[in-house]
C-alpha positions as CSV (number, residue, x, y, z in Angstrom):
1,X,-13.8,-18.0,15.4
2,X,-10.4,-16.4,13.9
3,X,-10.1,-12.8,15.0
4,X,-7.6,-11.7,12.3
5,X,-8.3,-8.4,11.3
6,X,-11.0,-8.2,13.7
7,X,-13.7,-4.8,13.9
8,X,-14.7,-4.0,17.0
9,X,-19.0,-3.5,17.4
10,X,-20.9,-1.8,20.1
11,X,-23.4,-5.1,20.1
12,X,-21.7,-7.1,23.0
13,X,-21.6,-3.8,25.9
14,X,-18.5,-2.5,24.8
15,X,-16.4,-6.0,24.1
16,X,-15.2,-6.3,20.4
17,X,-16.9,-8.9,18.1
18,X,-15.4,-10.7,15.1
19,X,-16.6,-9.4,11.6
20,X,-18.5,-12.3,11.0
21,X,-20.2,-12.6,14.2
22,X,-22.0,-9.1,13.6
23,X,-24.9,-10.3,11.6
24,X,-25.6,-13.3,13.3
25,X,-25.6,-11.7,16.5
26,X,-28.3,-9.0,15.1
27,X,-30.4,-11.8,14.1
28,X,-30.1,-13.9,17.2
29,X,-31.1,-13.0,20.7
30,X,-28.5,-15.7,22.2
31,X,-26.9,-19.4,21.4
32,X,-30.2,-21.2,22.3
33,X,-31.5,-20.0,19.5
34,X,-28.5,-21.0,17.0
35,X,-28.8,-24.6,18.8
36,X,-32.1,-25.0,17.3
37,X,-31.7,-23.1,13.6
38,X,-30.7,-24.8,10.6
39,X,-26.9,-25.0,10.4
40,X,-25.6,-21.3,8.4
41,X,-22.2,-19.8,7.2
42,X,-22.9,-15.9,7.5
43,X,-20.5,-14.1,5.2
44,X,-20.2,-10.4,5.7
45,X,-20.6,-8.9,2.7
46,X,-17.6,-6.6,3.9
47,X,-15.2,-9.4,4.0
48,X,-16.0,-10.6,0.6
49,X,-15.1,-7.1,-0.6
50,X,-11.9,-7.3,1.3
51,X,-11.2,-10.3,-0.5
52,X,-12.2,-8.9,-3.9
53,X,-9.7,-6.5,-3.5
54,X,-7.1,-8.4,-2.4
55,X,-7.2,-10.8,-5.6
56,X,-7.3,-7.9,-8.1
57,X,-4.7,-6.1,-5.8
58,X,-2.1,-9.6,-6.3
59,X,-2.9,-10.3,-9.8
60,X,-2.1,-6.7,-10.9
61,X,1.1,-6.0,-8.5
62,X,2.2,-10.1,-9.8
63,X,2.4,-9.2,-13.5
64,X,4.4,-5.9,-12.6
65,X,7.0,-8.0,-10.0
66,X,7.2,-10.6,-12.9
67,X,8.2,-7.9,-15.6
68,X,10.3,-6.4,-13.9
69,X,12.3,-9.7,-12.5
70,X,12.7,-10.7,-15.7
71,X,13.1,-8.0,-17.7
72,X,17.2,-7.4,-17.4
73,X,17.1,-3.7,-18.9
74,X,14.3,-2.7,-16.2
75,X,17.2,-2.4,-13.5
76,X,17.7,1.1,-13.0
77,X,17.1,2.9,-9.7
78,X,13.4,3.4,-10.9
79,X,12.7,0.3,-11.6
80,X,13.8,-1.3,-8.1
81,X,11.9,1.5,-6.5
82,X,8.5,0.6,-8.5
83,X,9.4,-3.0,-7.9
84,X,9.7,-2.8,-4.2
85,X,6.6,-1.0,-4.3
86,X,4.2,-3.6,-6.3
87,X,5.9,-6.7,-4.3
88,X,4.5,-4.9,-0.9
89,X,1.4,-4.1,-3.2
90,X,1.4,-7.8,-4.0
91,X,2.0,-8.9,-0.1
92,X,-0.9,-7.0,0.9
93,X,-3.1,-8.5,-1.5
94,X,-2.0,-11.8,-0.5
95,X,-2.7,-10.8,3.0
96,X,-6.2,-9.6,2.5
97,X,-6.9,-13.4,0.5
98,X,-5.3,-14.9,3.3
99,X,-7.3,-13.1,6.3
100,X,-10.6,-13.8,4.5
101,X,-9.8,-17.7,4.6
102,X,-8.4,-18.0,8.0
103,X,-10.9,-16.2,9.3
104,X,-14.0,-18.2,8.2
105,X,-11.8,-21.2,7.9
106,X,-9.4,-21.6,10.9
107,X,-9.7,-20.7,14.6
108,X,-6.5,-19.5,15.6
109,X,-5.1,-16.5,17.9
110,X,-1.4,-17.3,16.5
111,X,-2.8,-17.5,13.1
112,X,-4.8,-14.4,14.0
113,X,-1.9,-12.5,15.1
114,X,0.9,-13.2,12.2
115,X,-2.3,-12.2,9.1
116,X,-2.8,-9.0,11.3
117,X,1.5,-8.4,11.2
118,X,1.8,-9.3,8.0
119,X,-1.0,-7.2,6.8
120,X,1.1,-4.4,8.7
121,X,4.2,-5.3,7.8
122,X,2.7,-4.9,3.6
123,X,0.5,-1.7,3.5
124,X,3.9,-0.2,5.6
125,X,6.0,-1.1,3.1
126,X,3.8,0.0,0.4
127,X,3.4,3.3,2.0
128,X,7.1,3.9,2.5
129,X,7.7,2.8,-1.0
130,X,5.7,5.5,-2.3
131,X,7.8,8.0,0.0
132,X,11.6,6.2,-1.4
133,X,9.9,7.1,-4.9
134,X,9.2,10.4,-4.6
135,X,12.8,10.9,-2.9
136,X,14.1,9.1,-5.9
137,X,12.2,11.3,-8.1
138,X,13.4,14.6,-6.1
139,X,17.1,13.4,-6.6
140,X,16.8,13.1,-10.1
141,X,15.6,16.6,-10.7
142,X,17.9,17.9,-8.0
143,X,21.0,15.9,-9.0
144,X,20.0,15.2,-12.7
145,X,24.1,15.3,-13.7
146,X,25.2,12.6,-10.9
147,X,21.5,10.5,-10.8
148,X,23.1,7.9,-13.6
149,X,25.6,6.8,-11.0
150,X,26.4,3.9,-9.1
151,X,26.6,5.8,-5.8
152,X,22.2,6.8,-6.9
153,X,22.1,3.0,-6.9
154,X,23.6,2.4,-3.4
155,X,21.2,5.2,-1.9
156,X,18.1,3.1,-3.3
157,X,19.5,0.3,-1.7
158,X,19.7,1.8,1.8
159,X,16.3,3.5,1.3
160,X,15.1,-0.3,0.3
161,X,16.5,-1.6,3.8
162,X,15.0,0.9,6.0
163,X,12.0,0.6,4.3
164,X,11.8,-2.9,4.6
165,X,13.5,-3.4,8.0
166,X,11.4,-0.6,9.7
167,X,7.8,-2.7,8.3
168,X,8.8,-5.6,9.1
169,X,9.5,-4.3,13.2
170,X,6.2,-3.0,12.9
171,X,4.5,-6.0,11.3
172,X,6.3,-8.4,14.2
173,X,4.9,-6.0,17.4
174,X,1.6,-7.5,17.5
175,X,3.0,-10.8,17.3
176,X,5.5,-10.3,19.8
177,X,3.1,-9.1,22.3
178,X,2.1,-5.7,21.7
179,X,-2.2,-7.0,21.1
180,X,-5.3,-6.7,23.0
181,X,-6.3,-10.0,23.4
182,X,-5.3,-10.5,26.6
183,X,-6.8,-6.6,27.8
184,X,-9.6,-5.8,25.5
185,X,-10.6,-3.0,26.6
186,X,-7.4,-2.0,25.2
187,X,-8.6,-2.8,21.6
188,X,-8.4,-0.6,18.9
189,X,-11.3,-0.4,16.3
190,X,-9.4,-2.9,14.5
191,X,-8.5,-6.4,16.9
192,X,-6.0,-7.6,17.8
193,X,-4.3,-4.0,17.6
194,X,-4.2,-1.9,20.6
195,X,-5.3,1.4,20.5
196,X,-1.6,2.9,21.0
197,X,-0.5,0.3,18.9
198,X,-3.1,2.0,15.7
199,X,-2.0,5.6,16.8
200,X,1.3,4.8,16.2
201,X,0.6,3.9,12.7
202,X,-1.6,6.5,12.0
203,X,1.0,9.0,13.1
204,X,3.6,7.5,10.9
205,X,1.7,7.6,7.8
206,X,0.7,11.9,8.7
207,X,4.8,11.9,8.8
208,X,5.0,10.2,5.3
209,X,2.4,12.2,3.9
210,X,3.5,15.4,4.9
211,X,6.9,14.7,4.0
212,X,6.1,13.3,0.7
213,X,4.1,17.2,0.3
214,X,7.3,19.1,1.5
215,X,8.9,16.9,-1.6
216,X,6.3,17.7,-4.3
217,X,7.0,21.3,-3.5
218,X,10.5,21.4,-4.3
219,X,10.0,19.4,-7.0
220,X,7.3,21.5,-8.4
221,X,10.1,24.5,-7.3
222,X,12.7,23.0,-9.3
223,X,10.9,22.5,-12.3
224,X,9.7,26.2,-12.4
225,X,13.0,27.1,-12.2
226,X,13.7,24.7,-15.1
227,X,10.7,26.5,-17.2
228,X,12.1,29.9,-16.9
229,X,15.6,28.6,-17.6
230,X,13.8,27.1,-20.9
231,X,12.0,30.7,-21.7
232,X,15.4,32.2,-22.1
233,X,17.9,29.2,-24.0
234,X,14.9,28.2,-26.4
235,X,16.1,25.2,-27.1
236,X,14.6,22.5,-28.9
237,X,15.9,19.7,-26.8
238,X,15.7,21.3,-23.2
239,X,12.0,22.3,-24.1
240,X,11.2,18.4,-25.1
241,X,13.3,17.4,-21.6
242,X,10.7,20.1,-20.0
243,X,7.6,18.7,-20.9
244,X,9.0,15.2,-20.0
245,X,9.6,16.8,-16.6
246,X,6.2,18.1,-16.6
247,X,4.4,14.7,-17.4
248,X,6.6,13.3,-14.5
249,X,5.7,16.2,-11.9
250,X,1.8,15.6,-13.1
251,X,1.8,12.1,-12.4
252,X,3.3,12.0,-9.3
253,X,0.3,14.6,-8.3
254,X,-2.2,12.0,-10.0
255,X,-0.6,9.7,-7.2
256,X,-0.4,12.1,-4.1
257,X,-3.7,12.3,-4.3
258,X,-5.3,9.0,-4.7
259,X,-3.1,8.0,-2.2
260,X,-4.1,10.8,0.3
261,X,-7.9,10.1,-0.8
262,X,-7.3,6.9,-0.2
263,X,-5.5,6.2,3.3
264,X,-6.5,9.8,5.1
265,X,-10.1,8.3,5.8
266,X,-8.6,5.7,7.8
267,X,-5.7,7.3,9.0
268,X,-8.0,9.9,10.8
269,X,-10.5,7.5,11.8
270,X,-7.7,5.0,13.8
271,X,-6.9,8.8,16.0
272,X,-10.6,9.3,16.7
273,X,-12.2,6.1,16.6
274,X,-13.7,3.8,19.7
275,X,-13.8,0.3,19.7
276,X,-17.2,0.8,20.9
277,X,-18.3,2.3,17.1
278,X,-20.2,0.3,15.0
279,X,-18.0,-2.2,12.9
280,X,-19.2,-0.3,9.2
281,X,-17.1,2.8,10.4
282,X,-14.1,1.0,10.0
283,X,-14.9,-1.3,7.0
284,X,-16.1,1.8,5.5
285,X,-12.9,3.8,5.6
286,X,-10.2,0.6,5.2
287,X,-11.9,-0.5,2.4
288,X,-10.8,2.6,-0.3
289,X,-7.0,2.3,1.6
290,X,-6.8,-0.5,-0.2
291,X,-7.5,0.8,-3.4
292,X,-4.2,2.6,-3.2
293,X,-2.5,-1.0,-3.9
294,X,-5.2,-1.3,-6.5
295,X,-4.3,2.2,-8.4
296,X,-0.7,2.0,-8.0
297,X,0.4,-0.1,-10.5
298,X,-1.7,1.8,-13.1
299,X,-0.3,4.8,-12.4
300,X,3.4,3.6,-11.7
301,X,4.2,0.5,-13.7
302,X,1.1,0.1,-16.8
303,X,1.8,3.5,-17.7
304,X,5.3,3.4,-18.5
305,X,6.4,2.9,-22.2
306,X,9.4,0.5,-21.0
307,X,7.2,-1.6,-18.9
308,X,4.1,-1.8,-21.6
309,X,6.9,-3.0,-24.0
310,X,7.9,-6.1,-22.0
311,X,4.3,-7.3,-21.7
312,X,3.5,-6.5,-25.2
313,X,7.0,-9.1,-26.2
314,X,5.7,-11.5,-23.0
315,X,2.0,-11.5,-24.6
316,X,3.9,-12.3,-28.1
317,X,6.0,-14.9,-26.5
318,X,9.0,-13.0,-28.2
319,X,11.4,-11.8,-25.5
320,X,14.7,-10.5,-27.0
321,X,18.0,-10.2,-24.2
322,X,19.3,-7.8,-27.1
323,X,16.3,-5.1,-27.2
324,X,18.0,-1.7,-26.9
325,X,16.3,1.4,-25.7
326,X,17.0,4.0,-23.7
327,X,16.0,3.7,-19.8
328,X,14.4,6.9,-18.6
329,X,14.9,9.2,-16.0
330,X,11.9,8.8,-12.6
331,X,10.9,11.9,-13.8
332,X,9.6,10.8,-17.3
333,X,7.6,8.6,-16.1
């Protein structure tokens, strides 16, 4: 039985259980009994959700990666940033597909051990994709004469690196040895993760999310400062820039706050969660997390005018190297 992404039960005296041994445990008093019952596949409805959200999480985050590679005028600072975040969007959904077949397909602890990184490795760098955004966005309101620069681009760059370098480490430490499966009652409500190895994580994303907070205040500082600056001038232009500013600012609320509605359940429940807790705790809080992957590319990529352009000329089969429009600024859109 493959333990990726395994929830530890209370049913075995303490031990943790594979998801999709819970039912048939419940139903069975011991493996005489399975000896003699007709041959079954239990599914846990749980898993199959999992999966579910995984498929709609890669098909959505697949069309945005494909616009945007192929789209040459989507190449701005933005752009890469909302890239980078729907191909960790995209991993993760592959991920979740992937841990739903090994596990009721393949018995493996290597196997087991790599979906569990790479599932890591993903919603990480999905998570600190959302945080490079937000700096992007407070740069361009901060340093709105220098943003259109190449030295903007270089900084995206970097912030790509560490983002991607600093998931990775933590998507390889399961697999290099940091698991339970050798100590379980080291396990964390999610196997093959220890418990340290979950508060770690957990801690992390309090640090991104409170940081991404201290952001959206100076942003939300910046453009009051902007709104009385536009009371005194009048001016026709600076008050259409304003209300550009404001759509921006409103939208990257819409997304502080499904993202904090949907990871903080989880988050919270990794710091005070036993593996001894019945297995539904945890489905019950992953589950909405990853919804996050599912809502950002509404919010960041199917919402912007530049991006709904390309798909309209892709669904018309009539892309044009030559189309000319103006690339906006993070906070426009």
């Amino acid at each position: 039985m493959n333990e990726s992404l395994v929830v530890n039960d209370s049913s075995a005296a303490g031990d943790p259980i594979p998801w999709m041994e819970v039912d048939s445990l419940d139903q069975h008093n011991s493996s005489l009994e399975l000896s003699t019952a007709p041959l079954e596949f239990p599914v846990n409805p749980w898993d199959i959700m999992l999966c579910m959200s995984g498929t709609v999480i890669a098909c959505e985050n697949a069309i945005v990666v494909a616009i945007i590679f192929y789209t040459p005028t989507l190449r701005t600072p933005m752009f890469v940033l909302i890239g980078s975040l729907a191909t960790a969007d995209l991993l993760a959904g592959m991920g979740l597909i992937l841990n739903f077949v090994f596990q009721y397909v393949i018995s493996s602890e290597t196997i087991s051990l790599i979906t569990v990184g790479f599932l890591v490795a993903s919603f990480t760098a999905s998570i600190s994709s959302l945080l490079a955004i937000t700096v992007d966005r407070y740069f361009s309101l901060y340093n709105a004469l220098t943003y259109f620069s190449d030295k903007t681009l270089q900084y995206v760059h970097l912030m790509l690196i560490v983002t991607w370098g600093v998931s990775l480490l933590l998507g390889l430490l399961p697999v290099l040895g940091w698991n339970c499966l050798h100590e379980p009652a080291s396990c964390s409500i999610v196997r093959p993760l220890t418990r340290s190895n979950v508060m770690l994580l957990a801690t992390s994303f309090f640090a991104i999310f409170v940081l991404m907070l201290t952001l959206y205040f100076k942003i939300c500082k910046i453009v009051c400062r902007h709104a009385h600056q536009i009371a005194l001038q009048q001016h026709f232009f600076a008050t259409s820039h304003y209300v550009a500013t404001k759509k921006g600012v409103s939208t990257l609320a819409i997304i502080l706050g499904t993202f904090g509605a949907s990871w903080l359940p989880f988050a919270i429940y990794c710091l005070v969660g036993e593996k001894e807790y019945p297995s539904v705790y945890t489905y019950a809080t992953l589950l909405p997390a990853t919804y996050n992957s599912m809502i950002n590319p509404i919010i960041y990529a199917y919402r912007n005018a530049e991006i709904q352009r390309s798909i309209y000329m892709l669904l018309c089969g009539c892309f044009q190297a030559n189309g000319s429009y103006r690339s906006r600024s993070p906070s426009e859109v």
